[in-house]
C-alpha positions as CSV (number, residue, x, y, z in Angstrom):
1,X,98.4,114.7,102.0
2,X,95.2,115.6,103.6
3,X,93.9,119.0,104.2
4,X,96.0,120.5,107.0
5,X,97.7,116.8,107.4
6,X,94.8,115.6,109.0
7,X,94.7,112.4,109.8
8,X,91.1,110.7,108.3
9,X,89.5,107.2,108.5
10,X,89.3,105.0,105.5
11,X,87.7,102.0,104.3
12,X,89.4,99.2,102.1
13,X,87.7,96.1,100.6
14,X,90.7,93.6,99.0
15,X,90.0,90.6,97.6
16,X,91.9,87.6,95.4
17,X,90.9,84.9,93.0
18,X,94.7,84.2,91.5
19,X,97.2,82.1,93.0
20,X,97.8,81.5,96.6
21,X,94.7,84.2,97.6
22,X,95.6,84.0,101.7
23,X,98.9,84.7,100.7
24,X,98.2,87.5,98.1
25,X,95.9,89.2,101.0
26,X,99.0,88.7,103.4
27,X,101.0,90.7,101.3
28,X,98.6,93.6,100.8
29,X,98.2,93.9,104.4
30,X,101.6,94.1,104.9
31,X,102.2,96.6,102.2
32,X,99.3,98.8,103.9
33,X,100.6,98.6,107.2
34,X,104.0,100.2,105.4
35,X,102.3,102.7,103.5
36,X,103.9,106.6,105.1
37,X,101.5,108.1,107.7
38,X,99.1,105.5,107.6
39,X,98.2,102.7,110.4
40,X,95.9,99.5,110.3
41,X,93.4,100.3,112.6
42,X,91.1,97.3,112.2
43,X,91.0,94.1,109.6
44,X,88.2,91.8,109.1
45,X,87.9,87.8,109.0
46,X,88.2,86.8,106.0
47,X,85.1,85.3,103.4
48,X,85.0,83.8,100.3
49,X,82.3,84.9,97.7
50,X,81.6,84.4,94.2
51,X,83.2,86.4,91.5
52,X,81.1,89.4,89.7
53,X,80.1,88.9,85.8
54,X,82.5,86.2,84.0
55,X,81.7,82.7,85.0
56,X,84.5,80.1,84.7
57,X,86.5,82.2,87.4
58,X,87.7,80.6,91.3
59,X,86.0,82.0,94.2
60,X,87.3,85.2,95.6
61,X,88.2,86.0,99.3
62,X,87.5,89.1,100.9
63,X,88.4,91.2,103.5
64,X,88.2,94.4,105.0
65,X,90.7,97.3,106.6
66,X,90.7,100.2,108.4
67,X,93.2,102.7,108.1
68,X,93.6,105.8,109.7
69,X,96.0,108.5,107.5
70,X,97.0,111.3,106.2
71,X,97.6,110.8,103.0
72,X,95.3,112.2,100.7
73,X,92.1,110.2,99.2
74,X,94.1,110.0,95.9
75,X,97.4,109.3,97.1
76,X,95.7,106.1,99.3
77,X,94.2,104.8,95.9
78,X,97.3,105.2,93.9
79,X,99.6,103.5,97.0
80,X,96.8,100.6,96.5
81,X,96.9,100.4,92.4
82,X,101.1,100.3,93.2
83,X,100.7,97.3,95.8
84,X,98.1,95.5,93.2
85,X,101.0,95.7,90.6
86,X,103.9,94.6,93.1
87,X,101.7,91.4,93.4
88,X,101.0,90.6,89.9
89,X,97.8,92.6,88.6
90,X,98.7,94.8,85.4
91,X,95.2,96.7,85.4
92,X,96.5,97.6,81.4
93,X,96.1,93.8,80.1
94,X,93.1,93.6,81.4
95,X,90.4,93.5,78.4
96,X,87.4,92.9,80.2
97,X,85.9,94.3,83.5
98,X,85.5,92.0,86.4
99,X,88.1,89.1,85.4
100,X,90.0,87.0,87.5
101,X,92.6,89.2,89.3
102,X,95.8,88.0,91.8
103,X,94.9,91.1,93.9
104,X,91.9,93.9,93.9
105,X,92.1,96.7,96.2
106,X,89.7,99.3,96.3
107,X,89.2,102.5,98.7
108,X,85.3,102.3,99.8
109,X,85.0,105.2,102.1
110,X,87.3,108.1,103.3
111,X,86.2,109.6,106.0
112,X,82.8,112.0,105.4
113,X,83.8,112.8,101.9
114,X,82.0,112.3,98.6
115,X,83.4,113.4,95.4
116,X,85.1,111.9,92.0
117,X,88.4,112.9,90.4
118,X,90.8,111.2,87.6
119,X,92.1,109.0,90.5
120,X,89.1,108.0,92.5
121,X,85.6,108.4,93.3
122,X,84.7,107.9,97.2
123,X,82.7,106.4,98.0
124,X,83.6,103.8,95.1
125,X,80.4,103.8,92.9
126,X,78.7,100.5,93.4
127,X,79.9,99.5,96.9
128,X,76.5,99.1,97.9
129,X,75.5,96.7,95.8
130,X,78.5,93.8,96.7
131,X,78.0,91.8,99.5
132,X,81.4,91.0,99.9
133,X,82.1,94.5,99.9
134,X,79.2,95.0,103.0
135,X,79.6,91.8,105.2
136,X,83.4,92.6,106.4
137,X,83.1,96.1,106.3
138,X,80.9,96.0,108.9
139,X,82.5,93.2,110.7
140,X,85.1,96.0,111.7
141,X,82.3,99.2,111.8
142,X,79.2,97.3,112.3
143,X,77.5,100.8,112.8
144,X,78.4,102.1,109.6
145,X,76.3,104.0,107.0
146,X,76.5,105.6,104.0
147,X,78.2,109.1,104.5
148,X,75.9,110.3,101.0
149,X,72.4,108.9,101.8
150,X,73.0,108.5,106.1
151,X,71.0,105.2,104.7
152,X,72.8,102.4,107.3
153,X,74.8,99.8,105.9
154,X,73.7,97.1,107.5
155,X,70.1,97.4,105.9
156,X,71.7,97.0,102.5
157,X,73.6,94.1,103.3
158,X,70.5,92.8,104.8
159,X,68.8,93.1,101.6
160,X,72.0,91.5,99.7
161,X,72.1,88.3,101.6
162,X,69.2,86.9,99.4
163,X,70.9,87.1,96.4
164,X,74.4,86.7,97.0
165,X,76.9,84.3,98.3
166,X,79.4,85.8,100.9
167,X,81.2,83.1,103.9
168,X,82.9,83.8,106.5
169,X,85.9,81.3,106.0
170,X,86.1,79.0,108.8
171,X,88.9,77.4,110.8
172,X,89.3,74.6,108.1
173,X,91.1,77.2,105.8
174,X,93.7,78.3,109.0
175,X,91.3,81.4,109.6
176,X,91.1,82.4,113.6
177,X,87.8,83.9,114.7
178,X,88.8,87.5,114.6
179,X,88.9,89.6,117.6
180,X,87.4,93.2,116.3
181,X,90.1,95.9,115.9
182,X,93.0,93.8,117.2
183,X,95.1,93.2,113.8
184,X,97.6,90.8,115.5
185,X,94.6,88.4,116.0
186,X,91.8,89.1,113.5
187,X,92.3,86.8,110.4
188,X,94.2,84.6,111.7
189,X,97.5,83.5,109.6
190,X,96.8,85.9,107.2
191,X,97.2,88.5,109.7
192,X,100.4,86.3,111.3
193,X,101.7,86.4,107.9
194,X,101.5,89.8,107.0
195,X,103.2,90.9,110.3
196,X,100.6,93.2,111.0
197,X,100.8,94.5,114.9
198,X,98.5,96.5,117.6
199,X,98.2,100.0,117.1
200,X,100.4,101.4,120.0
């Protein structure tokens, strides 16, 4: 739990090369919006990009979330590592870094803090150097900047966008256009699927 149970914002970048990867993200939503003193506060579209290091691998798709908890920065990454695991990613057979992957979940930002422990390092160390890590993130916080360097976000994606691939997916894949902190809408089926709701 957080310091005093206070409730913090974080940032979440999932993403899925494996199998059905609308479904897979479905299912991760849905397991976030279940997580104990936790609510989804905002999720993005969704956007395909290419996959990091190993060639040979699918496309990935990527979204964004917005939770607001109390659970501690540690706790949030180990509820994520659980959810990965329930949907078929066993982070021990995995013999090389960056490989294809049913489901990756990764805790970009919580709340101001900055620090690394045997669990997690926030903000995760090479966020700003992924575009499909950037481009939903600040679909949902377009504002957003670096709580290390105050550098802004958006600056850095700018930058990205001439050397990396990162789509919004359009409405030939089932994707809505998503209406900006409104989970019942934003993503479309994906959303539907996941049964995520309006915060009350």
């Amino acid at each position: 739990m957080t310091p005093n149970g206070r409730v913090e914002g974080a940032c979440l970048s999932l993403g899925s090369n494996q199998g059905d990867r609308r479904l897979l993200l479905a299912s991760a939503l849905r397991a976030l919006s279940e997580l104990d003193r936790t609510r989804v506060a905002a999720v993005s579209s969704v956007y395909e990009s290419d996959p990091v290091g190993r060639g040979g691998q699918p496309a990935y798709l990527n979204m964004a979330v917005r939770l607001e908890t109390a659970l501690s920065a540690e706790a949030l990454v180990l509820s994520c590592q659980a959810i990965e695991r329930r949907n078929g990613r066993n982070r021990l057979l995995e013999t090389a870094p960056w490989g294809p992957r049913p489901l990756d979940m990764d805790v970009i930002l919580f709340g101001p803090m900055a620090f690394r422990s045997l669990v997690a390092t926030i903000p995760h160390p090479r966020y700003k150097e992924r575009l499909f890590v950037l481009e939903p993130l600040l679909e949902i916080c377009p504002g957003l900047a670096c709580p290390v360097t105050g550098e802004p976000l958006a600056a850095l994606a700018d930058d990205l966008r001439r050397s990396q691939r990162c789509l919004r997916v359009g409405a030939a894949d089932g994707v809505q256009s998503p209406q900006i902190g409104n989970p019942e809408t934003v993503s479309g089926h994906v959303a539907d699927e996941a049964g995520v709701r309006p915060l009350p």
